[in-house]
C-alpha positions in Angstrom: -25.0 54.7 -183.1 -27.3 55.4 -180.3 -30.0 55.9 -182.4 -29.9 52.8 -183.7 -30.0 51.7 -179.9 -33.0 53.8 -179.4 -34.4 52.0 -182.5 -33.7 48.6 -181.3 -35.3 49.2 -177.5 -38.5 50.5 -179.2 -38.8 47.4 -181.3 -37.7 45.2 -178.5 -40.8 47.1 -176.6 -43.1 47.1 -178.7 -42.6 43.6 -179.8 -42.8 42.2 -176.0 -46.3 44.3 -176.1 -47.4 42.5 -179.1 -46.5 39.2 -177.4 -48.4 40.2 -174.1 -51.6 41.1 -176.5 -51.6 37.4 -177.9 -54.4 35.6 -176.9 -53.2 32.8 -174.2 -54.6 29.7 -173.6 -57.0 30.1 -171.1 -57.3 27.8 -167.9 -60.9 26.9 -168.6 -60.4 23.4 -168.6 -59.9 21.2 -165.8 -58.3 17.7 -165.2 -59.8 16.6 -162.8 -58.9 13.2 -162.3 -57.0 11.0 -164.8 -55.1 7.4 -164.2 -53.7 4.5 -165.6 -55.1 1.2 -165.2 -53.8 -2.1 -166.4 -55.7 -3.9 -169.2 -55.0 -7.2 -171.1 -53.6 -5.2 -174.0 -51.6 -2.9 -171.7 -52.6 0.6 -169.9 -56.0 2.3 -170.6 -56.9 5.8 -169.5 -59.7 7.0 -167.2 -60.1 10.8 -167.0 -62.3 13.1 -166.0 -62.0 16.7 -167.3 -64.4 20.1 -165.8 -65.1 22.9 -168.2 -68.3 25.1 -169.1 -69.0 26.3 -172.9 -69.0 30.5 -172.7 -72.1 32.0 -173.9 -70.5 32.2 -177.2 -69.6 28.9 -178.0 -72.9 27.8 -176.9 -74.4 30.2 -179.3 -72.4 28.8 -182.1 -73.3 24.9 -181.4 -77.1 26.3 -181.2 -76.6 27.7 -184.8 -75.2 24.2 -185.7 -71.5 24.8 -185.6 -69.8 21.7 -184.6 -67.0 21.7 -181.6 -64.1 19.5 -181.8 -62.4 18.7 -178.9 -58.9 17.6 -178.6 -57.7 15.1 -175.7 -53.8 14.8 -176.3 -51.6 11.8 -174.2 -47.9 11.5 -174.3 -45.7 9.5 -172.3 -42.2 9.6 -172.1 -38.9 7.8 -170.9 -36.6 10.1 -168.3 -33.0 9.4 -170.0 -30.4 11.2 -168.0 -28.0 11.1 -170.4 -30.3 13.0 -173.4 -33.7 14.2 -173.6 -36.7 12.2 -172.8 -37.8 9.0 -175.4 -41.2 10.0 -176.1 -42.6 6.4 -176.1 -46.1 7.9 -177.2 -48.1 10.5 -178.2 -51.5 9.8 -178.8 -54.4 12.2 -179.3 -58.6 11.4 -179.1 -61.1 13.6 -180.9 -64.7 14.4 -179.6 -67.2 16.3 -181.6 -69.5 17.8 -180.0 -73.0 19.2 -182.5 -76.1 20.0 -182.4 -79.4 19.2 -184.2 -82.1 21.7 -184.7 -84.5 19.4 -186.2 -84.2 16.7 -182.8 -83.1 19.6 -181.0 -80.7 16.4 -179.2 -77.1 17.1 -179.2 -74.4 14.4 -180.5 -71.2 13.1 -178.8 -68.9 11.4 -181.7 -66.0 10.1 -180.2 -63.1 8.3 -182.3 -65.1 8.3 -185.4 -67.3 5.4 -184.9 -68.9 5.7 -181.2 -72.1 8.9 -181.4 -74.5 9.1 -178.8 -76.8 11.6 -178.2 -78.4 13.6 -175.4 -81.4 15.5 -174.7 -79.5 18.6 -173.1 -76.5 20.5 -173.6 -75.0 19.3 -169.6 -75.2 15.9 -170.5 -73.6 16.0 -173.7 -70.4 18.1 -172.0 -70.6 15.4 -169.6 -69.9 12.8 -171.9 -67.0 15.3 -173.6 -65.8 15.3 -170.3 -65.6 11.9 -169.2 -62.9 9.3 -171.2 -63.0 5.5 -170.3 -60.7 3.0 -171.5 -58.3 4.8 -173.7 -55.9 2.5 -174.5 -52.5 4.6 -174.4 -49.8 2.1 -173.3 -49.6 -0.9 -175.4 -48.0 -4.0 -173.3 -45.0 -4.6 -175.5 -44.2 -0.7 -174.8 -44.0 -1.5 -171.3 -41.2 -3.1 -169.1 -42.2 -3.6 -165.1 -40.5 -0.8 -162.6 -40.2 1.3 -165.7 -40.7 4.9 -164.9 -43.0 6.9 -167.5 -43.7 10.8 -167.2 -46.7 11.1 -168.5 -48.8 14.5 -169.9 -52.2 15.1 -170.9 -54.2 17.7 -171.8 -57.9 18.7 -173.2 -58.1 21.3 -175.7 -61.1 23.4 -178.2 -59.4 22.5 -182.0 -59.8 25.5 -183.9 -58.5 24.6 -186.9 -61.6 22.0 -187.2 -63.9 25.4 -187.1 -64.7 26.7 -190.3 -62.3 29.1 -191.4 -64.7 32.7 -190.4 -64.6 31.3 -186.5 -60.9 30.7 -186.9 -59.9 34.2 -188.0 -62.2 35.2 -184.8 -60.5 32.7 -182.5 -57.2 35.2 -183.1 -58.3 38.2 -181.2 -61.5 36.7 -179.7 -60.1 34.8 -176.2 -63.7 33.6 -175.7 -62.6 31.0 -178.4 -59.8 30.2 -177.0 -60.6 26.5 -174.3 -57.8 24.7 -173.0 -56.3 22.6 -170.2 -53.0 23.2 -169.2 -50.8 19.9 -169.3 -51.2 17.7 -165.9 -48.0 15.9 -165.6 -47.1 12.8 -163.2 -44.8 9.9 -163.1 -46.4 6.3 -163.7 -44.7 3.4 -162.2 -46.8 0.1 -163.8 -46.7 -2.7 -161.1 -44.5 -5.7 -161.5 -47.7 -7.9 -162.0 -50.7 -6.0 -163.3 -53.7 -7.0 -162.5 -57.5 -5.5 -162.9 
């Protein structure tokens, strides 16, 4: 019997070694500012996010590999009586390339909006920077209602083609994340603009 004890320790050990080993989420990304504000539809999102591409990922975008950035919102309703009522969970993808032939980069947002930009700081400025994100529709909404809301910014890899996701595993300079900013939003009894 205590061998088998002895047994179990050293996979208990070895498997919190393996856990410690996993690549984490690094804090690279910032939220730097993010807020509700009312809109006639309901409650739109302004944030502003602070991050810097590693010299790897910028090598990658030079060689024309796009990167897809994740924005993810979720509000939910404290219930004291059960878990939370996630009211919603929305989430906003940026693409961020690069053309050789231009040599501009290229912003897509949401599928349909692209600009692009002459250098590689003005096009993470415009990954950075979310406007008018309608998140809260008005029907979801009751005045003096309490929301605890969460977001986040995030580097998709499972957008990258499938060699840079195999790297991502053991490679933490693929790894570019937020962690979640959480607050409580409180709409006002009358919104106004």
């Amino acid at each position: 019997m205590p061998a088998r004890a002895f047994r179990l320790a050293v996979l208990a050990a070895l498997a919190a070694l393996l856990w410690l080993a996993l690549p984490v989420c690094a804090d690279d990304i910032e939220v730097a500012n993010a807020r509700l504000t009312a809109t006639d539809e309901g409650y739109a999102l302004d944030a502003d996010f602070e991050f810097n591409l590693n010299p790897r990922l910028e090598d990658a975008l030079a060689k024309g590999v796009p990167l897809f950035f994740v924005i993810e919102f979720e509000a939910e309703r404290p219930r004291w009586y059960w878990w939370n009522e996630r009211v919603v969970q929305k989430t906003l993808q940026i693409r961020l390339s690069y053309n050789a032939l231009t040599r501009q980069y290229r912003v897509s947002s949401g599928g349909a909006l692209s600009q692009n930009f002459g250098s590689l700081i003005e096009a993470q400025r415009a990954v950075a920077r979310v406007r008018d994100w309608l998140v809260l529709e008005r029907a979801q909404v009751k005045p003096d209602e309490t929301f605890l809301i969460a977001l986040r910014m995030r580097l998709d890899l499972s957008q990258m083609p499938k060699p840079f996701q195999v790297s991502a595993i053991t490679n933490r300079d693929w790894v570019l994340a937020s962690d979640w900013q959480r607050w409580r939003f409180t709409p006002p009894e009358k919104p106004g603009r």
